[in-house]
C-alpha positions in Angstrom: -129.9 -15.2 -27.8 -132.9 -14.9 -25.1 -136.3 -13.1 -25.4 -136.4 -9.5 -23.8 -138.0 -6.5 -23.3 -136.5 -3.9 -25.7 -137.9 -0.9 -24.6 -140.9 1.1 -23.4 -142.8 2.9 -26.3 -145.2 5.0 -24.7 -142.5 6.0 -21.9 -140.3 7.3 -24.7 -143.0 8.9 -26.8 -144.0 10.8 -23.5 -140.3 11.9 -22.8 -139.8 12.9 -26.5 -142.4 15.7 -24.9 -143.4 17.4 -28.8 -139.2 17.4 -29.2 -138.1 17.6 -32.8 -138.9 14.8 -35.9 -136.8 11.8 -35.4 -136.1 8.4 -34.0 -136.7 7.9 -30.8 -135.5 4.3 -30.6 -133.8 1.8 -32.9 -133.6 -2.0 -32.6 -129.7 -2.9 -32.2 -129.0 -6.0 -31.4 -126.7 -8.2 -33.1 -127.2 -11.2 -35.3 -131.2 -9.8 -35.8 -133.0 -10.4 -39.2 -135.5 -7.7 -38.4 -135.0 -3.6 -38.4 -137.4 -1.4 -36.2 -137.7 2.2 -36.0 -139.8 4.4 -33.4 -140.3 7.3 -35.0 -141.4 10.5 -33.4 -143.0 13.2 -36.4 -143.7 17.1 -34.4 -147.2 18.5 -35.5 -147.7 18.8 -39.4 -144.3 17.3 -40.3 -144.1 14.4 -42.5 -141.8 11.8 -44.1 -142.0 12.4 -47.9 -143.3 10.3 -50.4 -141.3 7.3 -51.9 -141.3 4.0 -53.1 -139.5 1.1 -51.1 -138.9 -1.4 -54.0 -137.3 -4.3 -52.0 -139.4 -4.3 -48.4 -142.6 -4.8 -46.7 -143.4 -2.7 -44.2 -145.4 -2.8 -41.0 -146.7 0.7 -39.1 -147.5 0.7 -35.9 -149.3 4.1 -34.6 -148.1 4.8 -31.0 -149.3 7.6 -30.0 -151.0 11.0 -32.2 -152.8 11.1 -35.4 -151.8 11.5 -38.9 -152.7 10.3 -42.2 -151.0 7.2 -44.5 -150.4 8.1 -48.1 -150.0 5.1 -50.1 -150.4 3.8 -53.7 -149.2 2.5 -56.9 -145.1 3.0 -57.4 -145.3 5.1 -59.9 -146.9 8.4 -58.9 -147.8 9.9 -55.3 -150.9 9.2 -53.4 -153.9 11.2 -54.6 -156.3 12.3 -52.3 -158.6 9.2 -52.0 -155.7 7.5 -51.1 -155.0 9.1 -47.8 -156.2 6.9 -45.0 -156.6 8.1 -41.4 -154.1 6.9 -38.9 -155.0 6.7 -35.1 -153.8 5.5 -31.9 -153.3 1.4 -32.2 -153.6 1.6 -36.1 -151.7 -1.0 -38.0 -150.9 -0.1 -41.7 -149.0 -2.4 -43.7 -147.4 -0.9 -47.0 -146.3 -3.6 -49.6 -142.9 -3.2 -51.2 -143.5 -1.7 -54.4 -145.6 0.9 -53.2 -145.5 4.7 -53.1 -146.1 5.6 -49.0 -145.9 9.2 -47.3 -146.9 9.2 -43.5 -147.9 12.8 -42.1 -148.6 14.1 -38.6 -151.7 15.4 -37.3 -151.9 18.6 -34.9 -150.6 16.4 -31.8 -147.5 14.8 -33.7 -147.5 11.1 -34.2 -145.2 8.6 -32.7 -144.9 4.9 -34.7 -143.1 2.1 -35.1 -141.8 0.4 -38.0 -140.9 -3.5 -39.3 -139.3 -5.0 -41.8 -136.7 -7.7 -42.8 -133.3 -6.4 -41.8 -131.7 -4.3 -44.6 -128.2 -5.9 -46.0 -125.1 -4.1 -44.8 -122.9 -2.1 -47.2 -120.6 -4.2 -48.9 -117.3 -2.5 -50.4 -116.2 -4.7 -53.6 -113.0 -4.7 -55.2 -113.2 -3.8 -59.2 -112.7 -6.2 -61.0 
């Protein structure tokens, strides 16, 4: 494997042009150990809350404005726990905890990193 240059983030977050909520780009490439998402939400749509037991993530802010959720595993975030996310914010959410990302009025466009998520495996019964 060689180093390269995967993509251009802005160039696709302008050519997403306000287009539905969804990925814009995923990383691909064989024999990785890391998964990344760009991820484009339309004005006022958001990605719910949960809980990501198993991974730490990293949140890269694009483009837009929106607002982090995040906090303990076992409820949602409350309102003090809703942090501002901007242009060149980086949020990291620990695994364990509850997260919910929303987008402001001009849509928000970010990037996400974590260790590559295992494959499905199909097992015999035993």
């Amino acid at each position: 494997m060689t180093a390269q240059v995967l993509c251009d983030t802005r160039a696709l977050t302008v050519a997403s042009g306000g287009a539905a909520t969804g990925v814009l780009w995923k990383l691909a490439e064989p024999g990785r150990q890391l998964d990344a998402n760009l991820v484009h939400l339309a004005p006022g749509e958001h990605i719910a809350a949960h809980a990501e037991p198993e991974l730490d993530v990293l949140v890269l802010v694009v483009s837009g404005s929106g607002t982090l959720g995040a906090g303990p595993e076992d409820r949602e975030p409350g309102p003090g726990e809703l942090l501002p996310l901007g242009e060149g914010a980086l949020g990291w959410l620990p695994r364990g905890s509850t997260r919910e990302i929303r987008a402001g009025a001009d849509g928000l466009d970010y990037l996400t990193v974590h260790t590559r998520r295992p494959g499905m495996q199909i097992r015999s019964r035993t």
